[in-house]
C-alpha positions in Angstrom: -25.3 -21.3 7.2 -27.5 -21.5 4.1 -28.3 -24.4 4.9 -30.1 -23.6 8.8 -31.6 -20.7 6.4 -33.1 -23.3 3.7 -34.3 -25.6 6.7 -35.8 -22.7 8.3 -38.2 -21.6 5.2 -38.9 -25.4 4.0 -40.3 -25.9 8.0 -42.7 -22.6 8.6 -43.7 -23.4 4.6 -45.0 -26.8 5.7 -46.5 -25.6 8.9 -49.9 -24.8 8.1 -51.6 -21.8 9.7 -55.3 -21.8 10.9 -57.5 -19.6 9.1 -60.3 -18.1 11.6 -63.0 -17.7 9.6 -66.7 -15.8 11.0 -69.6 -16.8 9.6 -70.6 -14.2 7.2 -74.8 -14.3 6.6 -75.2 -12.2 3.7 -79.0 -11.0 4.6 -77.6 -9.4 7.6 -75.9 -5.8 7.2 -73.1 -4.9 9.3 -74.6 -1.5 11.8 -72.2 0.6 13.4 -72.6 0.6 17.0 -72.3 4.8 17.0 -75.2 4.7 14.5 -78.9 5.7 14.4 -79.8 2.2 13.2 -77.6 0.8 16.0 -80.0 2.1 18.1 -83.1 0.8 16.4 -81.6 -2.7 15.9 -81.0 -2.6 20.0 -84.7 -1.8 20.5 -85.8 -4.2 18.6 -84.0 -6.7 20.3 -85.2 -5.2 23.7 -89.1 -5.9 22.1 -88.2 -9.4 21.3 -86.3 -11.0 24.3 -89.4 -8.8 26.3 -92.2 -11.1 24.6 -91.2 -14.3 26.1 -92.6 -13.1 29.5 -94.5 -15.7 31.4 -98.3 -15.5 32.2 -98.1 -14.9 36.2 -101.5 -17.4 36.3 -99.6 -20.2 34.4 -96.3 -19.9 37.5 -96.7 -22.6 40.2 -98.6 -22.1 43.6 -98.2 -25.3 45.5 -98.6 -25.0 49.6 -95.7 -24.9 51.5 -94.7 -25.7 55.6 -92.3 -23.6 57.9 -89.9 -26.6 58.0 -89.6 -26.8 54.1 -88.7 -23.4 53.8 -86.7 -23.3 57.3 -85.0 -26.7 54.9 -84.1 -24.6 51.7 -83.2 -21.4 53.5 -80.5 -23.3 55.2 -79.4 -25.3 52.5 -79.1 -21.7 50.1 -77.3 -20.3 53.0 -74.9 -23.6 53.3 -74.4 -23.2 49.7 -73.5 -19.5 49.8 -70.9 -19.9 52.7 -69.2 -22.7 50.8 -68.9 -20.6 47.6 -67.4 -18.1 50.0 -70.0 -15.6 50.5 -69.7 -16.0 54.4 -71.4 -12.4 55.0 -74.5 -13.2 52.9 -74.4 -17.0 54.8 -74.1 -15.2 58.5 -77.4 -13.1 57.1 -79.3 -15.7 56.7 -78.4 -17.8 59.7 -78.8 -15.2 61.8 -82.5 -15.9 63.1 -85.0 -18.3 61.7 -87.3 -16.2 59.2 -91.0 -16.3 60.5 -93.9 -17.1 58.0 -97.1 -15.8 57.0 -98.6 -17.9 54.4 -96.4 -17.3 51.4 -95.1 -13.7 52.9 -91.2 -14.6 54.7 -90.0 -12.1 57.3 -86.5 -12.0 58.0 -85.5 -10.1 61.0 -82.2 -8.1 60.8 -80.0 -6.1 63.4 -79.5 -3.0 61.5 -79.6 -0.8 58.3 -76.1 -1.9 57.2 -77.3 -5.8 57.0 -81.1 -5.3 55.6 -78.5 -3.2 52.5 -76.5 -6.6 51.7 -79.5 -8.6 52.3 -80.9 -6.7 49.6 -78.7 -7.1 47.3 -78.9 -10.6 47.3 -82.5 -10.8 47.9 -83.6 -11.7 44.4 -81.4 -14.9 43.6 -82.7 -16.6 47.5 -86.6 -15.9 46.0 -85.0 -17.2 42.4 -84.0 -20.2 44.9 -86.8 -20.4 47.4 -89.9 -20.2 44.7 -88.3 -22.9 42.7 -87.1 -25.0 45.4 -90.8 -24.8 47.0 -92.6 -24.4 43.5 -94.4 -21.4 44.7 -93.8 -18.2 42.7 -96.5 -16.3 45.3 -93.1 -15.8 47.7 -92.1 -12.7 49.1 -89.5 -11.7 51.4 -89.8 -8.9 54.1 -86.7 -7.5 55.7 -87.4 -5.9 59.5 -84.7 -4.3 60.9 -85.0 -4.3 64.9 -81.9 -2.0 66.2 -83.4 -2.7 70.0 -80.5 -4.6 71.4 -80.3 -4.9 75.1 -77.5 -4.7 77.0 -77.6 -5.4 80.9 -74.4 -4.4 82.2 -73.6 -5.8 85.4 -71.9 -2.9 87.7 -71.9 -4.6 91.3 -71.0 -8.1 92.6 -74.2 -9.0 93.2 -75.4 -8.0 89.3 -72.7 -10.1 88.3 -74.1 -13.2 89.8 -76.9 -12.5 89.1 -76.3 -12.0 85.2 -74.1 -15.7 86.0 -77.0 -17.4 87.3 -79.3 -16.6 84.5 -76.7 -18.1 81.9 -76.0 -21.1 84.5 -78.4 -22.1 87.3 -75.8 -24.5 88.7 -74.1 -21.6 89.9 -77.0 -21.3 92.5 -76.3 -24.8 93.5 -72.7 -24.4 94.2 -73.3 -20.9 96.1 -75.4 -22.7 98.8 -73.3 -26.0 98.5 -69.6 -24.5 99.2 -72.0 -21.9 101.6 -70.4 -19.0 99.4 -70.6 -15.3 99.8 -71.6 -13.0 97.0 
């Protein structure tokens, strides 16, 4: 047995073990994060990462056609739907947006949609003014809740409803002289 025991210590003795070591900047004092100067330092920070904001005149304000945005709106919405985000994907598809020089207006069925449109708003204009290298973009959301319905009650409304989706249907009525 002493000698599994000698074996043991002579192996974790020549197993080295990895120091972590942080890099330690001596000009920089440590600031608790419950502190005043926490605080300050934080500010600070904000002030510097705020300064680096572009000049609006500098961005990019090239002309743009329907079809090239029509192009990148469906290729964002492709790209969404294969990352999984089928109900931001179904958003998009759901009509062609319609535009008005550099203004896009999306048309949506209801309040519910135009709210998870919204939240996702900002990355398709992140998309959309870089794709089209236009930072003038903006996107309008309409919501149009006017849906309507036509519900067919009698025989002949049914047809008739039929015939609108199929005008064949017409042709077969009077061919097989049919009765309604």
């Amino acid at each position: 047995m002493e000698e599994k025991q000698t074996e043991e210590k002579t192996v974790s003795e020549t197993v080295p073990t990895p120091k972590v070591e942080t890099p330690i900047n001596p000009n920089v004092q440590k600031v608790s994060a419950l502190s005043l100067s926490s605080i300050r330092a934080k500010r600070e920070l904000e002030k510097t990462n705020s300064s680096i904001v572009r000049n609006v005149a500098d961005l990019p304000k090239n002309d743009f056609t329907h079809t090239d945005m029509l192009l990148h709106w469906n290729k964002y919405a492709q790209r969404l739907g294969d990352k999984g985000y089928k109900i931001m994907e179904s958003l998009l598809l759901i009509n062609d947006p319609k535009l008005d020089g550099t203004m896009i207006y999306h048309e949506l069925p209801n309040e519910g949609s135009k709210i998870d449109f919204d939240s996702e708003k900002h990355d398709l204009l992140g998309y959309l003014r870089g794709k089209l290298h236009n930072h003038d973009i903006q996107i309008e959301v309409v919501v149009n809740e006017t849906v309507e319905n036509k519900f067919a009650f009698t025989p002949q409304d049914k047809f008739n409803r039929m015939n609108e989706i199929n005008p064949a249907l017409e042709v077969l009525r009077r061919t097989f002289d049919l009765d309604i």
